[in-house]
Every structure is written in C-alpha cells, then in structure tokens.
Residue frames as a rotation matrix with the C-alpha (Angstrom) as fourth column:
UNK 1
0.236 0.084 -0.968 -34.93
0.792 -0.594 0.141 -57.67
-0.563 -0.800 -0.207 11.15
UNK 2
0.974 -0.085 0.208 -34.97
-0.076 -0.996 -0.055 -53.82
0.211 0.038 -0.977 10.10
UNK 3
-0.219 -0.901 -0.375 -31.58
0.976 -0.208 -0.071 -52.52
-0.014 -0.381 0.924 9.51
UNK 4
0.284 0.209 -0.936 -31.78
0.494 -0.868 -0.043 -48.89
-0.821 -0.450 -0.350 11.01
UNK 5
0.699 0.439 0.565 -32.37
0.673 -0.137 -0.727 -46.18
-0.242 0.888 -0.391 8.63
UNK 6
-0.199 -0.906 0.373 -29.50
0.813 -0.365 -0.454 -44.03
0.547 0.213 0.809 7.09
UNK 7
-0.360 -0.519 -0.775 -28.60
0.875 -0.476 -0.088 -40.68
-0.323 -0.710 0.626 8.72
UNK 8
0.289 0.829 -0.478 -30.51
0.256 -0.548 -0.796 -37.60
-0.922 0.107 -0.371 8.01
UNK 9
0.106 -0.712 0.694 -29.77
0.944 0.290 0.154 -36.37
-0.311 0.639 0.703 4.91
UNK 10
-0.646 -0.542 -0.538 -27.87
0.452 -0.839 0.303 -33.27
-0.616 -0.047 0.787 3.51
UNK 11
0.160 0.481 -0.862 -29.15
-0.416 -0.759 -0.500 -29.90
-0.895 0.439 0.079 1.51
UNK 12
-0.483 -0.194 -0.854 -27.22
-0.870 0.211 0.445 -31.24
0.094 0.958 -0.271 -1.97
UNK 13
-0.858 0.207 0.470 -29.23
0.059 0.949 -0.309 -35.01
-0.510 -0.237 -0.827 -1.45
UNK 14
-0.079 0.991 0.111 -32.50
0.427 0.134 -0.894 -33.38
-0.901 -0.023 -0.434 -1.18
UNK 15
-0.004 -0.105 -0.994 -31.63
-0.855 -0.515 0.058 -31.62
-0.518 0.851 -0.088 -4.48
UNK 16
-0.738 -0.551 -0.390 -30.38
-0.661 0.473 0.583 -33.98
-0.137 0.688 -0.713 -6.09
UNK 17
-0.531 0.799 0.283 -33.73
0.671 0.600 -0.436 -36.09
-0.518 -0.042 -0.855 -5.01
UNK 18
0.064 0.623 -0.780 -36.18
-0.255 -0.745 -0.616 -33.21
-0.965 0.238 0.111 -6.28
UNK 19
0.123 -0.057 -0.991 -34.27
-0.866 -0.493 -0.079 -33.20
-0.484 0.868 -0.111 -9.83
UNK 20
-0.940 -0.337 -0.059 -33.90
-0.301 0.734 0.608 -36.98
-0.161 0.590 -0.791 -10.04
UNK 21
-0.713 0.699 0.053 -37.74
0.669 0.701 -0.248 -37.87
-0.211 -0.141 -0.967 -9.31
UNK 22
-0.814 0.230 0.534 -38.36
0.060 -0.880 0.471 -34.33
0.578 0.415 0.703 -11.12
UNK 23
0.305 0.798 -0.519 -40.85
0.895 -0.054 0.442 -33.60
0.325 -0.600 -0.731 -7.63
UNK 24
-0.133 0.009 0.991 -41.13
-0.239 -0.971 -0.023 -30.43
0.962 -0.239 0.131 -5.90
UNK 25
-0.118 0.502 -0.857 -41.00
0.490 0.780 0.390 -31.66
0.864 -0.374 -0.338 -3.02
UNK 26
0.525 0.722 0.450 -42.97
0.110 -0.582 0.806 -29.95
0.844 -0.374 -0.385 -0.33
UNK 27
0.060 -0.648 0.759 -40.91
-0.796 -0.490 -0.355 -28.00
0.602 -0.583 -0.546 2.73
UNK 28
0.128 0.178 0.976 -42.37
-0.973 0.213 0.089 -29.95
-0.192 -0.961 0.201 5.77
UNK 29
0.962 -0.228 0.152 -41.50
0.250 0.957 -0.147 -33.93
-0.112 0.179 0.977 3.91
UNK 30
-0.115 -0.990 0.084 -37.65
0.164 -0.102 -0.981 -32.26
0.980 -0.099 0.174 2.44
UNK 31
-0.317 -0.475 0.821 -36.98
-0.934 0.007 -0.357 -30.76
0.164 -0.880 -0.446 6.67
UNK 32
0.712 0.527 0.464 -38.68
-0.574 0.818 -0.049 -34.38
-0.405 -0.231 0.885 7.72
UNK 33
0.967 -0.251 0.047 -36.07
0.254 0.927 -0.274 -36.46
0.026 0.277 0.960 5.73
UNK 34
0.505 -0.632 0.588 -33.48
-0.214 -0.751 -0.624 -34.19
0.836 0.189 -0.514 6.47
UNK 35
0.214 0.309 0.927 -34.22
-0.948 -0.164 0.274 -34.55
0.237 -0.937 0.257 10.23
UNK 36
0.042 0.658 0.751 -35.39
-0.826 0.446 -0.345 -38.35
-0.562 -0.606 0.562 9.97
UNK 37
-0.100 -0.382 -0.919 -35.01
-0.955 0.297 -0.019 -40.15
0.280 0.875 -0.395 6.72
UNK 38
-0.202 0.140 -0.969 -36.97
-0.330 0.922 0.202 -43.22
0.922 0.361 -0.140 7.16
UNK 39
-0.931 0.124 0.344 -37.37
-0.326 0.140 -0.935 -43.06
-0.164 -0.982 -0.090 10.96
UNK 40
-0.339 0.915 -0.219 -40.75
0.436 0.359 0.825 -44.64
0.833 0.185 -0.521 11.67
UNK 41
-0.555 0.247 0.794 -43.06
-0.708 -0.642 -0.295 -42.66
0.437 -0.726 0.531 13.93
UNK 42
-0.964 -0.007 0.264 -44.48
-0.238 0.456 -0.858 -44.35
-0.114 -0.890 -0.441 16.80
UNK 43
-0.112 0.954 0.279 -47.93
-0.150 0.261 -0.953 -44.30
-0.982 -0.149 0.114 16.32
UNK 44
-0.899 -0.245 0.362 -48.70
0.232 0.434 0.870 -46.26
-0.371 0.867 -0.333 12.69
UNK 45
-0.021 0.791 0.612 -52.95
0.959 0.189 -0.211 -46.09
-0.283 0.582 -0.762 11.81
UNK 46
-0.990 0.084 -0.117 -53.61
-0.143 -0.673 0.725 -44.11
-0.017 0.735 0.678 9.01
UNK 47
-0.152 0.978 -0.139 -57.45
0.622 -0.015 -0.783 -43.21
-0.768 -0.206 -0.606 9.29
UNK 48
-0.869 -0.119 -0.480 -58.97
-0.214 -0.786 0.580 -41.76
-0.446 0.607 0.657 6.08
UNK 49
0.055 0.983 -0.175 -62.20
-0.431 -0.135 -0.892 -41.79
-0.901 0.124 0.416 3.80
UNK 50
-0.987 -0.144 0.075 -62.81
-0.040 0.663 0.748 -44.84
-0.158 0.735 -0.660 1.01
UNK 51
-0.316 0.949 -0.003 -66.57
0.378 0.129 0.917 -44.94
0.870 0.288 -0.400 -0.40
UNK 52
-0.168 0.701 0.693 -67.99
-0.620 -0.621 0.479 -42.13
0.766 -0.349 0.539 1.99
UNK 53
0.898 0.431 -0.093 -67.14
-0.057 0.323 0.945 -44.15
0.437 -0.843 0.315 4.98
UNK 54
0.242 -0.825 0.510 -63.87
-0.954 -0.105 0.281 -43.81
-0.179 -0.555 -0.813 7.80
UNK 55
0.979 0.019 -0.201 -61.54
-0.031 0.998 -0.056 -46.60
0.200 0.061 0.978 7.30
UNK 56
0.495 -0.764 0.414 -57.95
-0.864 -0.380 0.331 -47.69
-0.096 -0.521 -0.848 8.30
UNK 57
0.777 -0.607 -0.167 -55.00
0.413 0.692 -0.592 -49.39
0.475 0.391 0.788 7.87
UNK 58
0.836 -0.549 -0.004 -51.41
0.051 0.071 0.996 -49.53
-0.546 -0.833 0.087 9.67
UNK 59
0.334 -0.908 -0.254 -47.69
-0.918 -0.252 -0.305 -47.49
0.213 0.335 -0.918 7.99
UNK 60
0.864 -0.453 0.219 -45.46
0.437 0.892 0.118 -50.42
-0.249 -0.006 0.968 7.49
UNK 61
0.111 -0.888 0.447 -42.76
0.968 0.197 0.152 -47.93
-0.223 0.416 0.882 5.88
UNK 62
0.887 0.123 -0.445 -41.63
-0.072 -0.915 -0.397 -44.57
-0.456 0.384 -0.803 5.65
UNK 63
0.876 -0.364 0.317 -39.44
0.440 0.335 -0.833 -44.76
0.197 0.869 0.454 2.65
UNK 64
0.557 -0.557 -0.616 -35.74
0.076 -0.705 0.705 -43.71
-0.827 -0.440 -0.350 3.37
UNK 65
0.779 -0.489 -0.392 -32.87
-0.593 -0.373 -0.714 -42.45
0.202 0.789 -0.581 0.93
UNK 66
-0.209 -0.866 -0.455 -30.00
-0.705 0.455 -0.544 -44.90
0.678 0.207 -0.705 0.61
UNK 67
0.625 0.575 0.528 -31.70
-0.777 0.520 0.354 -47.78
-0.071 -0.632 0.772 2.70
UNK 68
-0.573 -0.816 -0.076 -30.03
-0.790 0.525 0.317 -50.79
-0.219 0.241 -0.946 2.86
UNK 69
-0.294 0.756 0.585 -33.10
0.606 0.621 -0.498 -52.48
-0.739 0.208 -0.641 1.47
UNK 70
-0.928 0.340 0.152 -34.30
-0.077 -0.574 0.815 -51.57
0.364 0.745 0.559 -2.00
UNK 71
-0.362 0.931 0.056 -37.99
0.777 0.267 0.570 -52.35
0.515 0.250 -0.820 -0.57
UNK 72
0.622 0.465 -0.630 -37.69
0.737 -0.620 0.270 -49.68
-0.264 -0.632 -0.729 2.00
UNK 73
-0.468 -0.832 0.296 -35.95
0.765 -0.214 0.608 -47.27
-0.443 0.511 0.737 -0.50
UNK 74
0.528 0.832 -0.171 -37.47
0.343 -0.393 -0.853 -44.55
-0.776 0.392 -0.493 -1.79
UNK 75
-0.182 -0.312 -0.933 -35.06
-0.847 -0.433 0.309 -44.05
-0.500 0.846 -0.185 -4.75
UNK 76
-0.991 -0.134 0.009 -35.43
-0.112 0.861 0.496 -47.91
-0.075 0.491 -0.868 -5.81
UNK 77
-0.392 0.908 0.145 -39.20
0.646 0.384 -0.660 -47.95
-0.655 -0.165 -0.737 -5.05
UNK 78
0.699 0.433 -0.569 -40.11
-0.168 -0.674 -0.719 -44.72
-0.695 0.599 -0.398 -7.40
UNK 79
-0.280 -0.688 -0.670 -37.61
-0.852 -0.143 0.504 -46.18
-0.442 0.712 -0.546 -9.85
UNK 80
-0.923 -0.376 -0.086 -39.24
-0.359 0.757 0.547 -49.23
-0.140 0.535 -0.833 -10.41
UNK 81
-0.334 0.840 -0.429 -42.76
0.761 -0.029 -0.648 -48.62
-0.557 -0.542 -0.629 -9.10
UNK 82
-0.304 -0.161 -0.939 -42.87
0.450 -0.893 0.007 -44.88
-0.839 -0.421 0.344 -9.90
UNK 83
-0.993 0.042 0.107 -43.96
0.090 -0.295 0.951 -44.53
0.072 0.954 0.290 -13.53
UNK 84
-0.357 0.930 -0.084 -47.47
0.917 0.366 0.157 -44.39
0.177 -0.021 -0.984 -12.83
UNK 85
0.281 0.033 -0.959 -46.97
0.846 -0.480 0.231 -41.89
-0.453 -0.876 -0.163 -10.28
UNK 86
-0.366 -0.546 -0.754 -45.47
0.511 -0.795 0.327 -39.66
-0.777 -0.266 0.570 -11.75
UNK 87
-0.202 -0.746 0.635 -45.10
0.319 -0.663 -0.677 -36.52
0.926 0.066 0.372 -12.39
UNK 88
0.567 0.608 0.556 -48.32
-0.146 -0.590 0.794 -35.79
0.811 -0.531 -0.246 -10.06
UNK 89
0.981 -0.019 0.196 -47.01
-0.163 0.474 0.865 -38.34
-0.109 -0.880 0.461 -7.02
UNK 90
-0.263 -0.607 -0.750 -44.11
-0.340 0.785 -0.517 -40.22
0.903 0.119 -0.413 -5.89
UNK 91
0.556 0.278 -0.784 -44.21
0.088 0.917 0.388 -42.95
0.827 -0.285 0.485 -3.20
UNK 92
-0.130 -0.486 0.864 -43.14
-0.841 -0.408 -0.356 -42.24
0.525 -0.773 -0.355 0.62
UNK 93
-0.570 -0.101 0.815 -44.22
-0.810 0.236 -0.537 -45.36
-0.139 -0.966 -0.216 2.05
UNK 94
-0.510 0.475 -0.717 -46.62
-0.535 0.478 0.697 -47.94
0.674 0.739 0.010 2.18
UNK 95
0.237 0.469 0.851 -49.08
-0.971 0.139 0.194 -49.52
-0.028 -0.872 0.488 4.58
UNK 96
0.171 0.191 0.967 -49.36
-0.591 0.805 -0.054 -53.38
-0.788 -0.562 0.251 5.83
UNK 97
0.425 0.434 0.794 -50.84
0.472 0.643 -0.604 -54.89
-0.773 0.631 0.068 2.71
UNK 98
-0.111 -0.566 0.817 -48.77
0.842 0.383 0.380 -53.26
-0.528 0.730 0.434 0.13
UNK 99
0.554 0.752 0.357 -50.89
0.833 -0.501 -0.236 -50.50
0.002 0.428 -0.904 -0.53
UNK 100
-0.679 -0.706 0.201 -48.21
0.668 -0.708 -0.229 -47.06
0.304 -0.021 0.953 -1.27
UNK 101
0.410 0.686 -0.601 -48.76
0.829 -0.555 -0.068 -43.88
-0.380 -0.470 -0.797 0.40
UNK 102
0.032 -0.453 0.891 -48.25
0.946 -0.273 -0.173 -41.10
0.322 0.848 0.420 -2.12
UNK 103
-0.050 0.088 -0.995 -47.23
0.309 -0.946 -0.099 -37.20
-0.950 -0.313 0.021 -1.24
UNK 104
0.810 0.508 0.293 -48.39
0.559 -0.519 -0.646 -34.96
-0.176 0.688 -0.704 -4.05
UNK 105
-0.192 -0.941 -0.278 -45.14
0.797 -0.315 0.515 -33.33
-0.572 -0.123 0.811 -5.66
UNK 106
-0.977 -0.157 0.145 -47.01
0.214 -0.697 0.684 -31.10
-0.006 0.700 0.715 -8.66
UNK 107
-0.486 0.860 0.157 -50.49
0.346 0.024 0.938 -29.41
0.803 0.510 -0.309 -9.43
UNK 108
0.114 0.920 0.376 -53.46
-0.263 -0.337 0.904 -28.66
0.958 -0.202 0.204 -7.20
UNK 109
0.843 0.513 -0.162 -52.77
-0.158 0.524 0.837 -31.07
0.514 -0.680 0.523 -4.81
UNK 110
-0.100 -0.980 -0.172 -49.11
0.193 0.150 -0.970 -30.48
0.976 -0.130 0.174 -4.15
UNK 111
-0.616 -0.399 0.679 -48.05
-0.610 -0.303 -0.732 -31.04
0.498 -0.865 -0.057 -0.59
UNK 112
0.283 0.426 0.860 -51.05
-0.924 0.361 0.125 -33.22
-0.257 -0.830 0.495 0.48
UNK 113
-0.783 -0.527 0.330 -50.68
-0.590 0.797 -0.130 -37.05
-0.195 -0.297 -0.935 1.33
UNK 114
0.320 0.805 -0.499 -52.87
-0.881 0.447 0.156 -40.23
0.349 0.389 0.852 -0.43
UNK 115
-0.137 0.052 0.989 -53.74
-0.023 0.998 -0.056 -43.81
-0.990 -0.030 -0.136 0.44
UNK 116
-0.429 -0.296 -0.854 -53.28
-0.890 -0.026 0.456 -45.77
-0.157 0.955 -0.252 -3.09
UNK 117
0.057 0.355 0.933 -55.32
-0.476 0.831 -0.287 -48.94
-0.878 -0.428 0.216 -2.93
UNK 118
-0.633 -0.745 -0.209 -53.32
-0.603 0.306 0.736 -51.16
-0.485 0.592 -0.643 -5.29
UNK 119
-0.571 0.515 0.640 -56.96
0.461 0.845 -0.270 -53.41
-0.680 0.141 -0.720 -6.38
UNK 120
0.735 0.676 0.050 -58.54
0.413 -0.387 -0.824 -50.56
-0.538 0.627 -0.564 -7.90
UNK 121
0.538 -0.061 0.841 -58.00
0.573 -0.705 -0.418 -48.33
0.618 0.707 -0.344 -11.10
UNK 122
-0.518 -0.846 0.122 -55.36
0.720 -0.509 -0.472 -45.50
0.461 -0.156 0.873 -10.13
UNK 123
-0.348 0.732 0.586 -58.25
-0.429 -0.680 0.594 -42.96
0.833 -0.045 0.551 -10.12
UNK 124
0.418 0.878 -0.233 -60.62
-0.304 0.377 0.875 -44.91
0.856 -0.295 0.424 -8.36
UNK 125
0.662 0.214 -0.718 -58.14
0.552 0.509 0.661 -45.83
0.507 -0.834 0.218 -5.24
UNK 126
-0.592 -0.750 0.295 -56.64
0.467 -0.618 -0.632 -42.84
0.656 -0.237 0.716 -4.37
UNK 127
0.621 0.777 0.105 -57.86
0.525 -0.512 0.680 -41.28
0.582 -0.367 -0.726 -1.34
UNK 128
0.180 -0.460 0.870 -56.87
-0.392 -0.844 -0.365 -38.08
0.902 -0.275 -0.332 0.40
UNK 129
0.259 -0.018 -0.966 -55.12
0.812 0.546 0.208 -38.72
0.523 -0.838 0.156 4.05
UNK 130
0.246 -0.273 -0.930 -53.70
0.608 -0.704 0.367 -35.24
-0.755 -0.656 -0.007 4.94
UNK 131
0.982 0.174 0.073 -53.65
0.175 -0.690 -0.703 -32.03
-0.071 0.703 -0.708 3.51
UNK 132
0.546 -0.821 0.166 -49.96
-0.749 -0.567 -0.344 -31.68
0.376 0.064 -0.924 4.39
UNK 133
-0.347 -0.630 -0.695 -46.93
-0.013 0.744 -0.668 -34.10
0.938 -0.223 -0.266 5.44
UNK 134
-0.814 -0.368 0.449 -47.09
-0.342 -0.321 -0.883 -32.56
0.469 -0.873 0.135 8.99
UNK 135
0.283 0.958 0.038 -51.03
-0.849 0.232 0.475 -33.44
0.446 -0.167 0.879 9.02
UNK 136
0.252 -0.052 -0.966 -49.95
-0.471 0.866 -0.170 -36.44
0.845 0.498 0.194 7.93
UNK 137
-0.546 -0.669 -0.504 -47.76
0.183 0.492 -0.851 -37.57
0.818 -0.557 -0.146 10.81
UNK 138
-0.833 0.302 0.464 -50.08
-0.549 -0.555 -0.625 -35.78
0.069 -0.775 0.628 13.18
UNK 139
0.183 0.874 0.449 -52.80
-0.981 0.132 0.143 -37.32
0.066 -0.467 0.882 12.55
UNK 140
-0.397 -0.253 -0.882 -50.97
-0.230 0.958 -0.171 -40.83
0.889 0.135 -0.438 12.29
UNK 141
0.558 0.640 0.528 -53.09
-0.768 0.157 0.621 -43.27
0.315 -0.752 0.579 15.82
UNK 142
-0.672 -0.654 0.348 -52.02
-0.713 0.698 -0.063 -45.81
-0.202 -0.290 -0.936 18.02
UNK 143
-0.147 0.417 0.897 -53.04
-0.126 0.891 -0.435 -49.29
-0.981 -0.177 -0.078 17.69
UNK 144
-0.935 0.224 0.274 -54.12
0.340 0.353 0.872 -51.86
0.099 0.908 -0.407 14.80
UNK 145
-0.805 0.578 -0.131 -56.95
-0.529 -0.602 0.598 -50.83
0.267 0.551 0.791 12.90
C-alpha cells in the first residue's frame, strides 16, 4: 500500500530542489508541489502523439520530495535515473509500464511536459504531452487507456 505523500513543501525546499537538480523549475510545477507534493490527481490517462498517431497510457506517479519510498521520490529517482536527463529534463513521474514523464527545466522547451518511452533511443521516444504543467494536469482523462 501507498504511504501518503509528504506535506506540501516550503519556499527554502523548492530552492534548494532547483540548485540541487540545477533545473529552473517552471512556476505552475514549483506552486503544484508546494500545494501538493506527490498528491495524485484523480483522473490518470495521459493522451499524446507517438508516430503521427493519438496514443495513451495511465500516471502511476507523481514524484514527491521526501517520499517514504525512494521509487516514488523525486530526489532519489533524478539521482539515480537522472543523468541522462539532465540538464534539459528531470523526471516528475512515470506512467504504468515504467515509462518517466519528464518536465522541461532549460532551453526552448522549458516548462512543457514529455512521455519518455524507455525502448527507444532518448531522441526517438520523447514525445510532447503538454505545453505547460497546468496543461498537463488538465488535460490528464478518466479511465484506462
């Protein structure tokens, strides 16, 4: 069983997250773990675009900060996971099958939200899911895919 995720978290945390996982991390994800920190939103399917056709898949995890699980951690998961990712990404989550859902912390693409599909090349399975956290959760559906 889920043990229930830690308490929002303070202004000096989210610093201190930013400058350890050296992310910028975008307003509407830092007020979101502030607020929420690992809460899971009700509705789970992530709908997005994989070879020029709609597909989907079901949130298993929004990473929290001091979890009492390193798997549903999001310092322990971008600390042992995270070298790939970074500088561009770090890791907020992850769907059913394993697959990580990355928020853009630097560059072009800072602020929007990616499906990672752990079978392909880095390049090759990244696919946009929301231009913005807030999309993100918004556009999150009910039911299994």
């Amino acid at each position: 069983m889920r043990q229930p995720p830690p308490a929002g978290l303070a202004p000096d945390t989210l610093e201190l997250l930013g400058r350890v996982l050296d992310a910028r991390l975008p307003a509407p994800y830092r007020k979101w773990l502030a607020e929420h920190n690992g809460e899971m939103p009700e509705n789970r399917r992530i709908t997005f675009v994989e070879g020029g056709r709609e597909t989907d898949t079901v949130l298993h995890y929004l990473y929290a900060v001091n979890a009492a699980e390193d798997y549903n951690d999001l310092w322990a998961y971008n600390r042992d996971y995270g070298a790939e990712l970074r500088p561009w990404y770090i890791a907020i989550g992850g769907d059913v099958f394993g697959n990580p859902i990355l928020l853009a912390v630097k560059g072009p693409d800072h602020g929007k939200v990616f499906f990672s599909n752990h079978e392909n090349p880095f390049d090759d399975g990244l696919h946009v899911i929301a231009d913005s956290f807030d999309a993100f959760l918004a556009g999150l559906g009910a039911g299994e895919p």
